[in-house]
GUMI-757826 format. One line per field, with one value per residue (C-alpha): residue number from 1; residue in three letters; x negated, y negated, z negated. Coordinates in steps of 0.05 Angstrom, whole numbers. Each point is the difference from the previous one (the first is absolute). Example, Ala and Ser with C-alpha at 12.3 -4.5 7.8 and 13.67 -1.06 7.14 Angstrom:
residues 2
nr = 1; 2
rest = ALA; SER
c1 = -246; -27
c2 = 90; -69
c3 = -156; 13
***
This chain:
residues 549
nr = 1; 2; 3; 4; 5; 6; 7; 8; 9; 10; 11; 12; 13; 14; 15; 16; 17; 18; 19; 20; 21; 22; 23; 24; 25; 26; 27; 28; 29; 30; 31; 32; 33; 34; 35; 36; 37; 38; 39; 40; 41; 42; 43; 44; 45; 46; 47; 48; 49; 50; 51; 52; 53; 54; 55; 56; 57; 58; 59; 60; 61; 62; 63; 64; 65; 66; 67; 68; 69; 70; 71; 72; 73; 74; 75; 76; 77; 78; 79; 80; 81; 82; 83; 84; 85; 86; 87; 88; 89; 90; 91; 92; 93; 94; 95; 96; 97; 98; 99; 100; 101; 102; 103; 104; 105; 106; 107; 108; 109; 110; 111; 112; 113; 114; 115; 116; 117; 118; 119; 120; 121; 122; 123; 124; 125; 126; 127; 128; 129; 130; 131; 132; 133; 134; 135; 136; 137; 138; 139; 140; 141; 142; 143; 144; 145; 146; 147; 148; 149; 150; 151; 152; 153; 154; 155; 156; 157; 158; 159; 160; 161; 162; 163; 164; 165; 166; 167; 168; 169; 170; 171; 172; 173; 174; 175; 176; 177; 178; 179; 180; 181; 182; 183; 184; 185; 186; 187; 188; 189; 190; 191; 192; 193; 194; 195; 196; 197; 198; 199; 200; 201; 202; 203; 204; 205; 206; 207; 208; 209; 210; 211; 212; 213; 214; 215; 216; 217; 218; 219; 220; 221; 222; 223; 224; 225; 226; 227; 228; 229; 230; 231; 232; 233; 234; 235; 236; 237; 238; 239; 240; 241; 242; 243; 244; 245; 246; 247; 248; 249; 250; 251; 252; 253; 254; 255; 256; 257; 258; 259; 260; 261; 262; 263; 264; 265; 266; 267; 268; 269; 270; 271; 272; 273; 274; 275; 276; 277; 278; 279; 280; 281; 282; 283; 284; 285; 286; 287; 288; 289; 290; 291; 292; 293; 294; 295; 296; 297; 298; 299; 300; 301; 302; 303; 304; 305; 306; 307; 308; 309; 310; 311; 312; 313; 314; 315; 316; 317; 318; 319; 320; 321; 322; 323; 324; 325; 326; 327; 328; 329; 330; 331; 332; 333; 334; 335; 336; 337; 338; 339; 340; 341; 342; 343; 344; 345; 346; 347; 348; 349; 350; 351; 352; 353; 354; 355; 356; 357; 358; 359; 360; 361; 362; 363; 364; 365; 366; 367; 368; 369; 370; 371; 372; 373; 374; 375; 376; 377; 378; 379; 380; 381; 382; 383; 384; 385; 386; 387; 388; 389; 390; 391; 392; 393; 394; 395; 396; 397; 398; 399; 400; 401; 402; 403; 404; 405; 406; 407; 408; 409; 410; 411; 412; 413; 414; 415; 416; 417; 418; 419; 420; 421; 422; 423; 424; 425; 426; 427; 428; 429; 430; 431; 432; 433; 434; 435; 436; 437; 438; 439; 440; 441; 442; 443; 444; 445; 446; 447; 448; 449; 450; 451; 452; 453; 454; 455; 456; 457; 458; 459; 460; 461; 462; 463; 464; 465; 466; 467; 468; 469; 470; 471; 472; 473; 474; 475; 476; 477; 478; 479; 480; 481; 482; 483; 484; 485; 486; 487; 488; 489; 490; 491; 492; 493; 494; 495; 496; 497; 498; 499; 500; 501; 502; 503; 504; 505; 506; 507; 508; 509; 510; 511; 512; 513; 514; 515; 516; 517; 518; 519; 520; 521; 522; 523; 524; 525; 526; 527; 528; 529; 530; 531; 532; 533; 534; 535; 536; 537; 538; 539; 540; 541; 542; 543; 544; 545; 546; 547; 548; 549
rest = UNK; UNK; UNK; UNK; UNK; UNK; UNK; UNK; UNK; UNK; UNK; UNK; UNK; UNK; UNK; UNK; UNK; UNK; UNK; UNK; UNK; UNK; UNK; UNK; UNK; UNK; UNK; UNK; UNK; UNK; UNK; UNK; UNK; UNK; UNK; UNK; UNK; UNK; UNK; UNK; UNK; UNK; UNK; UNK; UNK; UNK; UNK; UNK; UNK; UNK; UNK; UNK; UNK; UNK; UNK; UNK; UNK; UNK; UNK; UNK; UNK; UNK; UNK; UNK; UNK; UNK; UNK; UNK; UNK; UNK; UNK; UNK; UNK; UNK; UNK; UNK; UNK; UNK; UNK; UNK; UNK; UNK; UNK; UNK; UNK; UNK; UNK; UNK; UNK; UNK; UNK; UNK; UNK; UNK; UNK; UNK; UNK; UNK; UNK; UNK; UNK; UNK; UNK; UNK; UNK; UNK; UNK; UNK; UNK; UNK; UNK; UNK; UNK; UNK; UNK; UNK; UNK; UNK; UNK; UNK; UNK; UNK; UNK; UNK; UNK; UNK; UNK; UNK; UNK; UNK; UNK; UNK; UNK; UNK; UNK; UNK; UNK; UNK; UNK; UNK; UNK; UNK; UNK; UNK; UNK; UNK; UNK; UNK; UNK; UNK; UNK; UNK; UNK; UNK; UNK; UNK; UNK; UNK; UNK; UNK; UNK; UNK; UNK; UNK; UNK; UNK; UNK; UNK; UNK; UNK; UNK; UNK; UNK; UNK; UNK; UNK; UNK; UNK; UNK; UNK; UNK; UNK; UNK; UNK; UNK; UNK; UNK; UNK; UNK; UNK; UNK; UNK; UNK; UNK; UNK; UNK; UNK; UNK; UNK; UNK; UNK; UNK; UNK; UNK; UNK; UNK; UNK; UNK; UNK; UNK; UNK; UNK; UNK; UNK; UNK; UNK; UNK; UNK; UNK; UNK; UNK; UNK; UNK; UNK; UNK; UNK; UNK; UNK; UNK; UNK; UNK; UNK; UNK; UNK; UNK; UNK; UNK; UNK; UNK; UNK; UNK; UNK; UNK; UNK; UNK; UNK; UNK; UNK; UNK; UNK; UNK; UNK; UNK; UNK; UNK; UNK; UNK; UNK; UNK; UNK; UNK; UNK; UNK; UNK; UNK; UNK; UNK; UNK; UNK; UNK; UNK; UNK; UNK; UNK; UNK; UNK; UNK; UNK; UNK; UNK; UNK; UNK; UNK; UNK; UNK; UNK; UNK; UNK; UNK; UNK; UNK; UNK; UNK; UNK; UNK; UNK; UNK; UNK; UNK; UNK; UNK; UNK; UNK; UNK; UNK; UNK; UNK; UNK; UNK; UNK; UNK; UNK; UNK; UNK; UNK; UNK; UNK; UNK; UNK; UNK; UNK; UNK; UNK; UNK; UNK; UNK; UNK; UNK; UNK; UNK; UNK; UNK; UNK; UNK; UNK; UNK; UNK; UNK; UNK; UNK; UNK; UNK; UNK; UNK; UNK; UNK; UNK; UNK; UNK; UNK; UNK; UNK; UNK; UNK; UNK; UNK; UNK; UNK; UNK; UNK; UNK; UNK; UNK; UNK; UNK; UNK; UNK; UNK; UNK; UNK; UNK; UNK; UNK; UNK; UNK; UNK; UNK; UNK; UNK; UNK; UNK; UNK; UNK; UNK; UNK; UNK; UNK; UNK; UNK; UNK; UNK; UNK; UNK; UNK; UNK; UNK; UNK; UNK; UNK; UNK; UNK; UNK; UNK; UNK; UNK; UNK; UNK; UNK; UNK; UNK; UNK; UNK; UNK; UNK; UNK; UNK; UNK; UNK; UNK; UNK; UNK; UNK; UNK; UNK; UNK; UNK; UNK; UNK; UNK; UNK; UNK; UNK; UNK; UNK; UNK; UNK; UNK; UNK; UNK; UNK; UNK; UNK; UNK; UNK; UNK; UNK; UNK; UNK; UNK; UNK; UNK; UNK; UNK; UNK; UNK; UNK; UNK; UNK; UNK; UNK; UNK; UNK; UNK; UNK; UNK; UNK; UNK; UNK; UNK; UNK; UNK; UNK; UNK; UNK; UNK; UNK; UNK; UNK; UNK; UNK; UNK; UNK; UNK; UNK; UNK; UNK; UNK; UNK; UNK; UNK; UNK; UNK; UNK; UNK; UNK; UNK; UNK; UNK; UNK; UNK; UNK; UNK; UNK; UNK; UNK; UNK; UNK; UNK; UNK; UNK; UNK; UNK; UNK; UNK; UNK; UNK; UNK; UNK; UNK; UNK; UNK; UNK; UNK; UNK; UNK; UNK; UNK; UNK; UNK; UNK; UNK; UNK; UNK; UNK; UNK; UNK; UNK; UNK; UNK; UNK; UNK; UNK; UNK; UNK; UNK; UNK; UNK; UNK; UNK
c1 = 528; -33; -31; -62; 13; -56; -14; -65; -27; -54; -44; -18; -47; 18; -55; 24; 61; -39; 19; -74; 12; 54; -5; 34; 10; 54; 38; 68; 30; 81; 37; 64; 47; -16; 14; 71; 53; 25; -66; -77; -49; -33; -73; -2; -59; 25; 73; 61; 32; -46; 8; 32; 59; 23; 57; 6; -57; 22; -80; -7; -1; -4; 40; -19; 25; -55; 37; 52; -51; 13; -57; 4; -52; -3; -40; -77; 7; -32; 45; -25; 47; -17; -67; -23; -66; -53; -30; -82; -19; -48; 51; 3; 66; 11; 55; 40; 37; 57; 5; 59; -20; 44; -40; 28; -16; 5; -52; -15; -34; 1; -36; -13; 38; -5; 52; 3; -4; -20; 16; -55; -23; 36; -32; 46; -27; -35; -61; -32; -5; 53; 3; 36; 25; 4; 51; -49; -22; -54; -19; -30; -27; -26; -3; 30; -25; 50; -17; 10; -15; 56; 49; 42; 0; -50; -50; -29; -53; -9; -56; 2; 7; 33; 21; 23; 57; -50; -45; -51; -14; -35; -29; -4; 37; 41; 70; 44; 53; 25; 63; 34; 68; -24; -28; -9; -58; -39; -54; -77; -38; -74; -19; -41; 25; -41; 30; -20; 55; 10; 27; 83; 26; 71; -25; -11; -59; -45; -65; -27; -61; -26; 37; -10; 56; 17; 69; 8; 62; 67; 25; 15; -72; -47; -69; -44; -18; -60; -9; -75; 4; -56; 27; 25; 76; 41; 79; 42; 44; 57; 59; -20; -6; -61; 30; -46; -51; -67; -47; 14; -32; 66; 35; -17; 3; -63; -21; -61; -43; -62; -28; 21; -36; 26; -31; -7; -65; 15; 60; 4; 48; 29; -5; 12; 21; -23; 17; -18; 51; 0; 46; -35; -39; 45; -36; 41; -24; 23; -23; 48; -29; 25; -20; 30; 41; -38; 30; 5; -50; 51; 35; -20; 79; -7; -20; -22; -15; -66; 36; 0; 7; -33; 21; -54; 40; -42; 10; -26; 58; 9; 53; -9; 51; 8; 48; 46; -2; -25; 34; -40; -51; 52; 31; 65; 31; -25; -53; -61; -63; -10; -61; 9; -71; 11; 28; -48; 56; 39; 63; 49; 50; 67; 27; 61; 22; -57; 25; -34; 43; -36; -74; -42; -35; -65; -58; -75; -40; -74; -16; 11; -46; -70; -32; -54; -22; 23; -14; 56; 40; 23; -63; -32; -64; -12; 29; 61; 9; 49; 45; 7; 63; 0; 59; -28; 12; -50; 11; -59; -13; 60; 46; -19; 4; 31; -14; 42; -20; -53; -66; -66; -63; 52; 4; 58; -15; 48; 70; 29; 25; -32; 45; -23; 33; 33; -71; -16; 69; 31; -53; 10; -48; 25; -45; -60; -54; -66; -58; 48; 16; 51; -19; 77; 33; -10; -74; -52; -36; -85; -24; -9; 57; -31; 49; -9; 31; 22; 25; 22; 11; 29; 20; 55; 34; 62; -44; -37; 5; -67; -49; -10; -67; -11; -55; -15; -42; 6; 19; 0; 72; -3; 67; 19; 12; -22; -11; -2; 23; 71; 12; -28; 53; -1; -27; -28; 38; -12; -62; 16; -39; 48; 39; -16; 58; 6; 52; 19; 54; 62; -37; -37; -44; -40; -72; -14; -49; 48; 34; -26; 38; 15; 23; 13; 15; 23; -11; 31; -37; 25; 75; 24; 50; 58; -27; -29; -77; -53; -52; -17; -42; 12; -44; -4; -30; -13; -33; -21; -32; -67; -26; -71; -20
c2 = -426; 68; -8; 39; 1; 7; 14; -39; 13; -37; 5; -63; -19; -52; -17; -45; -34; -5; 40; 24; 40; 29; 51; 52; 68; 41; -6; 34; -6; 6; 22; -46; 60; 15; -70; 7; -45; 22; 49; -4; -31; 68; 5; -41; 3; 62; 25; -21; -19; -60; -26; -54; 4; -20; -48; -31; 13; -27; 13; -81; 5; 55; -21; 53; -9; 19; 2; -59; -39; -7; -6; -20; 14; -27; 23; -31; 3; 41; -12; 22; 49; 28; 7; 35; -4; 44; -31; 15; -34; -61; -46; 39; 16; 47; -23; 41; -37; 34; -47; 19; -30; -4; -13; -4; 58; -32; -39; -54; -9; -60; 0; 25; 68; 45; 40; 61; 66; 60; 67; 30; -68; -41; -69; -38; -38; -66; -21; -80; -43; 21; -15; 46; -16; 48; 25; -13; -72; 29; -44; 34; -51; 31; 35; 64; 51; 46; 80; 26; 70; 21; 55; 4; -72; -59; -16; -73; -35; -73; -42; -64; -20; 28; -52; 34; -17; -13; -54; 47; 20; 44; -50; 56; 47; 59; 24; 58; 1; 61; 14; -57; 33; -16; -59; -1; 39; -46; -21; 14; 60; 9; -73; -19; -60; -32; -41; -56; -9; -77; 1; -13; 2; 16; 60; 67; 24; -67; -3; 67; -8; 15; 65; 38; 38; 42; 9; 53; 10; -44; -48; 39; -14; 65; -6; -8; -69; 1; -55; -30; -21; 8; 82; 11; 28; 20; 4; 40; -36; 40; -16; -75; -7; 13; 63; 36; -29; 35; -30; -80; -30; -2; 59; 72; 40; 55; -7; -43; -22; 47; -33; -38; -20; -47; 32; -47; 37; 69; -7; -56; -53; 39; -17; 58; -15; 69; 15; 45; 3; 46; 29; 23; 67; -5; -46; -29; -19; -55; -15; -65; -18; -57; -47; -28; 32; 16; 21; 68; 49; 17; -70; -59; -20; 39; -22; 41; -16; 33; 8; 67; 19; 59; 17; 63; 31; 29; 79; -24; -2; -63; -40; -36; -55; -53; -44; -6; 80; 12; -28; 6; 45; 52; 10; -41; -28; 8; 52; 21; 51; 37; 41; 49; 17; 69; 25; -41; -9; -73; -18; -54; -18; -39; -22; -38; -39; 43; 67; 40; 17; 29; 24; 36; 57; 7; -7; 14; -62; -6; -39; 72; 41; 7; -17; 58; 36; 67; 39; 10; 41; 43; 27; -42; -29; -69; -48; -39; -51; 18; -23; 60; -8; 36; 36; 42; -46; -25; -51; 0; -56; -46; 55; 42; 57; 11; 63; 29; 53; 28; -49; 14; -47; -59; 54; 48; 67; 62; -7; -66; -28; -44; -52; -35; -64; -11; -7; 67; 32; 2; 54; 45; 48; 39; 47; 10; -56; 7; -55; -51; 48; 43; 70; 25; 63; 42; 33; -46; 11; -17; 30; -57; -6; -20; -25; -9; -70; -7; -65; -37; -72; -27; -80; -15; -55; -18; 9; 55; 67; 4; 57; 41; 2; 57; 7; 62; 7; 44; -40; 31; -6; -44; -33; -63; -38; 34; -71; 26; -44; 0; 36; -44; 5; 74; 26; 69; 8; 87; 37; 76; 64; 15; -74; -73; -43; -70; -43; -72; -27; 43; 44; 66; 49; 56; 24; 75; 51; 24; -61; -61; -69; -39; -72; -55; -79; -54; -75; -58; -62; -63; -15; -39; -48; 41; 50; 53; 29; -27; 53; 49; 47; 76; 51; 67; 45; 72; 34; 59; 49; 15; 26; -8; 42
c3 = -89; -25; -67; -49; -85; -35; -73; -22; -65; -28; -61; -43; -60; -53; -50; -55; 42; 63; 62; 25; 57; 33; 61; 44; -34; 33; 62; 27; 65; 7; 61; 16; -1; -63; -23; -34; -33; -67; -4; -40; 50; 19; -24; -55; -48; -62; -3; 44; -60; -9; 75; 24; 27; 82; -7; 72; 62; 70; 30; -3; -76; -70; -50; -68; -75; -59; -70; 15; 30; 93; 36; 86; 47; 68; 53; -4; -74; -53; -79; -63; -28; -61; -53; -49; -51; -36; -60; 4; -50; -23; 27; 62; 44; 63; 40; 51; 53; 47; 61; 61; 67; 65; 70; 59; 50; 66; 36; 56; 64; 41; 65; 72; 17; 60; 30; 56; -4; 41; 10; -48; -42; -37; 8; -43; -57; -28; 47; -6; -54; -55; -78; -54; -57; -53; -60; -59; 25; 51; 68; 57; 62; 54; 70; 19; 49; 30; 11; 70; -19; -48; 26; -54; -18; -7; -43; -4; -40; -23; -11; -44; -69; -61; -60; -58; -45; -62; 44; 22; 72; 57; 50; 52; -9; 30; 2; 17; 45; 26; -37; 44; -23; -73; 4; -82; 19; 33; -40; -21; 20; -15; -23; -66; -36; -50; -52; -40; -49; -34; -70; -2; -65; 29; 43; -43; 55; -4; -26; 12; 33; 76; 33; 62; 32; 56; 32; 42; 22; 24; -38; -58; -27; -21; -20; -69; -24; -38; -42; -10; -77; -52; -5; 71; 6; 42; 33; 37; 45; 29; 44; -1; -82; -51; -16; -47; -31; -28; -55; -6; -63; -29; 19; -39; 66; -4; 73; 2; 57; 4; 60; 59; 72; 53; 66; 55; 41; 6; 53; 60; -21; -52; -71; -63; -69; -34; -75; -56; -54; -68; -41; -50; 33; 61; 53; 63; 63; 45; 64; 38; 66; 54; 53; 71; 48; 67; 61; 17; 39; 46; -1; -6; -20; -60; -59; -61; -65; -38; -64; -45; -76; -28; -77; -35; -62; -47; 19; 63; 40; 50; 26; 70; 24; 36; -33; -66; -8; -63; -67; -67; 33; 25; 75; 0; 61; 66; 37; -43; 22; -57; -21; -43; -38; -26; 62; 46; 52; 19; 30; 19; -55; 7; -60; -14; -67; -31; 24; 52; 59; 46; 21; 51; -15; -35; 38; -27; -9; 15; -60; -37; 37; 19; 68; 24; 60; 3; 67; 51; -34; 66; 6; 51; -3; -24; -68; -15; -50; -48; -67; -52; -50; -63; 18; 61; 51; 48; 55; 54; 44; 13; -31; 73; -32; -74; -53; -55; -44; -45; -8; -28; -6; 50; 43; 33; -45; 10; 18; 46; 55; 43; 57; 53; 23; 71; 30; -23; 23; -72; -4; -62; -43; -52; -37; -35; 2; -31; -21; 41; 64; 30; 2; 14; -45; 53; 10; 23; 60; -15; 67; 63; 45; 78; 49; 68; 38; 68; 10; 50; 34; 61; -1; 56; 34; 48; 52; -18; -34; -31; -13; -58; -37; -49; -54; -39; -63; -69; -68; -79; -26; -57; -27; 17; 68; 65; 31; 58; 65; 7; -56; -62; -44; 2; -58; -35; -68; -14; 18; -19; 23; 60; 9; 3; -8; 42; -21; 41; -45; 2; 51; -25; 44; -8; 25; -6; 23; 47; 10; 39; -12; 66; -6; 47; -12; 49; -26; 52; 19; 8; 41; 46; -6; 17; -57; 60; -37; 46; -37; -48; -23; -9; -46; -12; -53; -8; -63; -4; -58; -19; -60; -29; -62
***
C-alpha cells in the first residue's frame, strides 16, 4: 500500500496552565524514497542534528526515535513528536508542536464499470451509480458520467454527495475523474463547501467559526478557506492539507484580509470567492471561481467543470490556473498562464516540484495595450480597430495584420514591418510608415494611377460550353483588394510612377505603361458522384495602363 509522511507543526497558547488555542502553522510533505532506516527524517523543523531518527518503516507503519524516547506511526495516524516553548510573559506560554503523519495513498471505488474500446476512444472507465472512498477519511456517493470524446483517454464526471472526514459535507457536489490510471485523483473540482464547525475539545481545528472554501482541483484539495470570524482570515489549503495559513487571531503572520466578496450573480451557476489580502504595502489579489459541470458545446458526453483561479501579485503580474498550481502565491506544480506586467506579454508555464521546466514563448497580452482606431495601415481607405503595446507592436483586428517597429502618437511612425495573416497571403511591408501608413523607402508616387478592366465571364455545364460576357470600364489604382469577379483575393500592395504591384498570396505581378497584365481563373461547381465536375465558372482579366495627371 503506497503511503504520504507529513510533518505538521502547530502553534499553541497557554495562559496560566490552560491550553487556549492551538492551530496549524507549518506543513511538510515527505516522499517515501526519501524515507530511510538508520537516517534523520528529512525536513524536520531546524537542523538535522535535532531530527528524529528512522528506526524501522515497512509503508504500513514509521517507527522514529527522539532522544531515547520510540515513537510508531501507523497509517491514519497523526503522533506528537516533539515541543518546544517561548515564554511571553504575564503568565503567558507559546507552544510549538512537531506532529509526523502517515496516510495512506491509495483509494476506493465500488460501483458500475464499463468496458470496450475503439480504435480512436478509449471508453473504459466508471459509468452508474459508484461510491469512493478516500485516503484521508473522504466519502464520495454518487453517479458517474462517462466521456465519449477523449482521444487520448477518458475523462468522466460525477454527480452526488461529498462527506468529509471532519463531519462536514457538499450535498451536491462534483468530482473529477479523468486520471482513471490514478484513481487518487479523483476527487472535488470547482465546488464551495461551507462549514459550520461544532466545538471538539480533542480536535485542534474545532471551534473556529463559519468558513467557505473552494476546491479546485483532484483530490489533492487546492483552494482558500476564508473563515467568517469577528476579523475575517484566511487559509491556504494545498495538496489536500491547510498548508499556509495567513492572519488567524492567534497566529503573527502579516497577511491580513483587506476585503473579501462571495460572487454568486455575475456568472450563470458559478459562484466566486474573491480576496484582498495585505502585506503591509504589498496588496494580493485572489479571484477562486466554481460551479457544475455542463456538457459540452460539441458533446453532450462531455462534461466540463467552470472552475478557475486567478492570483494578482503586487508588481502586477498574474497567475492563471486551473487547479493545485500555485503554492504560497508562486507557480509550483502543474501548467500556469503567466502575465508578466512589465513586459505586457503572457504565456503557458509548466512547473514541476516548484521548478519551471518548460514554457511557450511570450506572447503580448491585450490587457497591456491600448484599443484605438488607427486607419488601414496599407494605405487603403477605411479604419481598423486596433491594440497599441508600448513596445511598438500593434495588433489590428483579430491579429489580421500585425506591426513592429517605430510608434508615435499609437501609431506606425518611421521604420517597421507590417504582416498579414494567411487571409492576406502572409503579406509583408517593410519600410517607412508615416501617421499610421505605408509610404514604402522607395519614392512615392502622388500622381493618379487609371487602369482600364476588361473582364470577363462565361458559366458552363456538362452539357454546354457557355458564352463569354465581357465588361469594360476605367478604375483609380488605390491599394488594397481589386474585388473584382473572379479575382477577389487579388490585391494592389505597390503603386510607383512606372509599376503597380498585385500580389495573390505567394503570387506577384506587375502592371506597367508598357506592360498589360492578363489573368485567367477557372473555379469548379459541384461533382458528381464518381467525382466528374458537373460545372464551373471561368474568368478572365486584362489591365491595362492609364495615367491621369
Amino acid at each position: 500500500m503506497a503511503t504520504a509522511c507529513f510533518i505538521n507543526v502547530y502553534s499553541g497558547y497557554i495562559d496560566r496552565g490552560a491550553t487556549v488555542s492551538r492551530t496549524p502553522r507549518e506543513h511538510y510533505e515527505i516522499d517515501e524514497k526519501d524515507v530511510k532506516v538508520g537516517e534523520p527524517l528529512p525536513k524536520w523543523w531546524g537542523s538535522p542534528r535535532s531530527a528524529p531518527v528512522v528506526k524501522a518503516y515497512d509503508g504500513q507503519q514509521l517507527d522514529l526515535e527522539l532522544r531515547g524516547k520510540t515513537f510508531s506511526i501507523k497509517v491514519g495516524e497523526e503522533v506528537e513528536i516533539d515541543s518546544s516553548s517561548t515564554d511571553m510573559g504575564y503568565g503567558v506560554i507559546c507552544r510549538t508542536y512537531y506532529y509526523v503523519k502517515l496516510i495512506s495513498t491509495e483509494l476506493i471505488y465500488i460501483g458500475d464499470w464499463q468496458w470496450g474500446d475503439t480504435i480512436r476512444q478509449e471508453l473504459a472507465g466508471p459509468i452508474g451509480y459508484g461510491e469512493v472512498w478516500y485516503p484521508n477519511g473522504d466519502h464520495f456517493k454518487g453517479r458517474f458520467h462517462l466521456s465519449y470524446a477523449s482521444i487520448n483517454g477518458p475523462a468522466y464526471a460525477a454527480e452526488g454527495r461529498y462527506d468529509f472526514a471532519d463531519g462536514s459535507w457538499i450535498e451536491k457536489a462534483w468530482i473529477h475523474t479523468s486520471k482513471d490510471k490514478e484513481p487518487q485523483w479523483w476527487g472535488l473540482h470547482g465546488v464551495f463547501r461551507i462549514q459550520h464547525p461544532k466545538s471538539n475539545p480533542n480536535d485542534p481545528s474545532s471551534g473556529k467559526p463559519d468558513s467557505i472554501a473552494m476546491f479546485l482541483h483532484g483530490g489533492k484539495r487546492y483552494g482558500f478557506e476564508l473563515f467568517l470570524g469577528k476579523k475575517p482570515w484566511v487559509e491556504e489549503w494545498y495538496a489536500g492539507d491547510s498548508e499556509i495559513r495567513f492572519s488567524a487571531p492567534e497566529e503573527l503572520f502579516h497577511y491580513e484580509v483587506e476585503d473579501f466578496e462571495i460572487d454568486e450573480t455575475s456568472k450563470v451557476d458559478c459562484t466566486a470567492l474573491k480576496l484582498t489580502l495585505k502585506d503591509g504595502d504589498e496588496v494580493y489579489h485572489i479571484e477562486q471561481q466554481g460551479g457544475s459541470y455542463t456538457a459540452n458545446q460539441y458533446n453532450s458526453y462531455v462534461y466540463e467543470p467552470s472552475t478557475h483561479a486567478t492570483v494578482e501579485l503586487p508588481n502586477g503580474d498574474v497567475l492563471d490556473h486551473y487547479g493545485d498550481d500555485v503554492r504560497d502565491f508562486r507557480p509550483y506544480d502543474g501548467y500556469i498562464t503567466v502575465y508578466c506586467a512589465k513586459a505586457g506579454m503572457s504565456r503557458k508555464e509548466h512547473w514541476k516540484k516548484g521548478e519551471l521546466v518548460e514554457a511557450q514563448e511570450w506572447k503580448h497580452d491585450s490587457r497591456a495595450s491600448v484599443e484605438v482606431t488607427l486607419p488601414d495601415p496599407r494605405g487603403v481607405e477605411g479604419e481598423l480597430e486596433a491594440h497599441v503595446w508600448k513596445d511598438g507592436h500593434i495588433e489590428y483586428g483579430y491579429s489580421e495584420w500585425v506591426y513592429n517597429g517605430e510608434v508615435r502618437n499609437n501609431r506606425p511612425d518611421g521604420q517597421g514591418v507590417l504582416m498579414g495573416d494567411r487571409h492576406h497571403g502572409n503579406r509583408r511591408y517593410e519600410g517607412l510608415f508615416m501617421d499610421g501608413v505605408f509610404v514604402s523607402n522607395e519614392e512615392h508616387y502622388d500622381g493618379i494611377v487609371m487602369l482600364h478592366v476588361k473582364s470577363g465571364h462565361k458559366s458552363w455545364t456538362a452539357y454546354s460550353d457557355g458564352e463569354w460576357e465581357y465588361n469594360e470600364e476605367d478604375i483609380q489604382a488605390k491599394l488594397g483588394r481589386l474585388n473584382l469577379d473572379g479575382f477577389w483575393g487579388y490585391e494592389i500592395t505597390s503603386i510607383k510612377k512606372d509599376c503597380i504591384t498585385i500580389e495573390y498570396y505567394d503570387k506577384t505581378y506587375e502592371v506597367r505603361p508598357d506592360k498589360p497584365l492578363h489573368l485567367s481563373k477557372e473555379i469548379e461547381g459541384h461533382e458528381y458522384s464518381d467525382g466528374c465536375v458537373y460545372d464551373g465558372d471561368e474568368y478572365s482579366l486584362e489591365l491595362t495602363w492609364k495615367v491621369k495627371e
